[in-house]
SEKOLDO-652055 format. One record per residue (C-alpha): x, y, z; residue in one letter. Coordinates in steps of 0.5 Angstrom, whole numbers, plus 500, padded with zeros to 3 digits. Layout:
<atoms>
XYZA;...
</atoms>
This chain:
<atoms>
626049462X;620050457X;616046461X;617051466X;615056463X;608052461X;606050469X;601056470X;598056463X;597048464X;595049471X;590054469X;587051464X;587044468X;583048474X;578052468X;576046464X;576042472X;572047474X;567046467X;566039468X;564040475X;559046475X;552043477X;547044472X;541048474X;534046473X;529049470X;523051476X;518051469X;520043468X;515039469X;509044468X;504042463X;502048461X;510050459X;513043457X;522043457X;520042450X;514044446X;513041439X;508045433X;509052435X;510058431X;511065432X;506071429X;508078428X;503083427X;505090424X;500096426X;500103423X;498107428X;499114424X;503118421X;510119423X;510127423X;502127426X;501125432X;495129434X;492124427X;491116428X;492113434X;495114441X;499111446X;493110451X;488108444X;494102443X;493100450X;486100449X;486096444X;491090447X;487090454X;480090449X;483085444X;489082445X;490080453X;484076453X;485072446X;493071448X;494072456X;500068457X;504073454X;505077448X;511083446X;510089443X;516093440X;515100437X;517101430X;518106425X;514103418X;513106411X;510104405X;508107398X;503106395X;502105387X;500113384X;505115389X;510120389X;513119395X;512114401X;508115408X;511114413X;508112420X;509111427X;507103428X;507097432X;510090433X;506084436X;509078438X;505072439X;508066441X;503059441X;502053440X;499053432X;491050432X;486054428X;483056435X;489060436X;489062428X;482065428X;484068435X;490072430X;485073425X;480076429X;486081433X;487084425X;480084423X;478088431X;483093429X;482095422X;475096425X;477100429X;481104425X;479104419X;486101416X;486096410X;491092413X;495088418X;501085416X;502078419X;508073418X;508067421X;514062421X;514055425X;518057433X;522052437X;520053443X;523051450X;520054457X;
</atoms>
């Protein structure tokens, strides 16, 4: 009687795990191609945070229309395979302040394969903008990235 009342959940779980063993795997349409391997080796990912003004002041600092500038002028052409950029709200307090700025920022995220070409490439993106913004700083963190297209 016990086995009775197992029939359909052993059923059921013969039919799902049948159904698991035989689904047809789906092959990656970017496989093979040599500029996106399936597995790519010596890759980091670089984040780069941008102030662009003050929170409360959007008349001050830089707009939307001057940060895509800025990506078209700077970025795109250093980076074209692809980037993302994420709005973020940012603070810091400096020493001998009372209180802490807080400012309206963005989040660059590159992805690449990490040669001093693409190094200097960074680099050249954070001295274009405090050039052009007067800022003292980008920060950049950049940790190893396992990557596969």
């Amino acid at each position: 009687m016990r086995y009775l009342r197992l029939a359909p959940v052993l059923l059921v779980l013969g039919l799902v795990s049948g159904c698991a063993a035989t689904a047809p795997a789906v092959p990656s349409k970017l496989h093979g191609d040599a500029a996106h391997p399936a597995q790519a080796q010596g890759w980091v990912e670089t984040k780069l945070y941008f102030g662009l003004g003050l929170a409360g002041d959007v008349s001050n600092g830089v707009g939307e229309q001057g940060w895509r500038a800025f990506l078209d002028a700077e970025v795109t052409p250093r980076f074209p395979d692809g980037l993302s950029v994420v709005d973020v709200y940012g603070q810091w307090q400096g020493k001998g302040q009372t209180a802490p700025e807080r400012l309206r920022s963005k989040l660059l995220l590159i992805d690449y394969p990490d040669t001093a070409a693409n190094r200097d490439k960074v680099e050249a993106i954070r001295a274009a903008w405090k050039k052009r913004t007067g800022d003292q700083s980008v920060l950049r963190v950049t940790q190893p990235a396992e990557v596969s297209f």
